[in-house]
Every structure is written in structure tokens, then in C-alpha cells.
N, C-alpha and C positions, 0 to 999 in steps of 0.2 A: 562398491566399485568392483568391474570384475577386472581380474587381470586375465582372463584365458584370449585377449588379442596382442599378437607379438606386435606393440608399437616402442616406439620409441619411449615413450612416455612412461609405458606400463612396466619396461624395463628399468629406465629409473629411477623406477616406486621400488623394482623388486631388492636391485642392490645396494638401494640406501637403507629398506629392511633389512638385509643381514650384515650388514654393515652395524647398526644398530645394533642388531642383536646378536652377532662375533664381537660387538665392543674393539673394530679395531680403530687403533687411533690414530693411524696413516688413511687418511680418509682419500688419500692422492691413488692409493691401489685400487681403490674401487670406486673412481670414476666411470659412470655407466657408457661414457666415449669410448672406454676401451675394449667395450664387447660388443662382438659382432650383434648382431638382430637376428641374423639364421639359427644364431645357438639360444634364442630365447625358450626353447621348451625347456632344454636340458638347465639352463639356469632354475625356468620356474620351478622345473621340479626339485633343484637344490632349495630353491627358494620353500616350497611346501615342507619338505622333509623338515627344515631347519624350524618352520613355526610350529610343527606337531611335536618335534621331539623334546622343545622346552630350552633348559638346562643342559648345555654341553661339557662335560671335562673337555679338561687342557688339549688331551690330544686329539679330542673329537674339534676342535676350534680348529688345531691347527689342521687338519684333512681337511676342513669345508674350507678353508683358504688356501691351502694348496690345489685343490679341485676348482677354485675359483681363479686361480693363476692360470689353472691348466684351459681354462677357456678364453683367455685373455685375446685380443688380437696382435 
């Protein structure tokens, strides 16, 4: 499946991925309603970064979810 078309769809594949894979368990913050579709590059690309780099510490988890706030609508 490719994700490179900003749909609606393919965004809420990408935040239930790092959703997933930040293990957060307020699943209500990343409801994929809450982000615009204009900002879907800059997600994927949060979203790529986060499947390459594996294994996060603590404070790397908490940056990718602050940076995920910070695109929130």
C-alpha cells in the first residue's frame, strides 16, 4: 500500500502507526479528525522518520508527540 497520496485515509493509517508505535495510550490525542490533510506531508515525514529510526527513548517519544501536538488543528 503506498501512503505517498495525502487522503484522508492514508492519514489515518499514518497516526494510528505512530500511535502504535509511541505506545501512547490516550488514543483520543491522536485521532486522525484532528489533523488537518494540508499538513499531511510533514506528518508523513514524521511518520517515515519514526519507522526508520526503530526504538525511541523517553525523550525522543516525548518530542515526536509534542511535534505531533504542534500540528494538531
Amino acid at each position: 500500500m503506498s501512503l505517498q497520496e495525502p487522503t484522508r485515509e492514508n492519514l489515518a493509517i499514518i497516526i494510528d502507526n505512530m500511535a502504535r508505535k509511541l505506545q501512547v495510550v490516550n488514543r483520543s490525542i491522536m485521532n486522525p479528525d484532528d489533523y488537518d490533510i494540508e499538513k499531511y506531508q510533514e506528518l508523513k515525514s514524521l511518520h517515515d522518520m519514526l519507522e526508520q529510526k526503530g526504538q525511541l527513548s523517553v525523550a525522543e517519544t516525548q518530542a515526536f508527540i509534542q511535534e505531533l501536538a504542534d500540528h494538531r488543528k
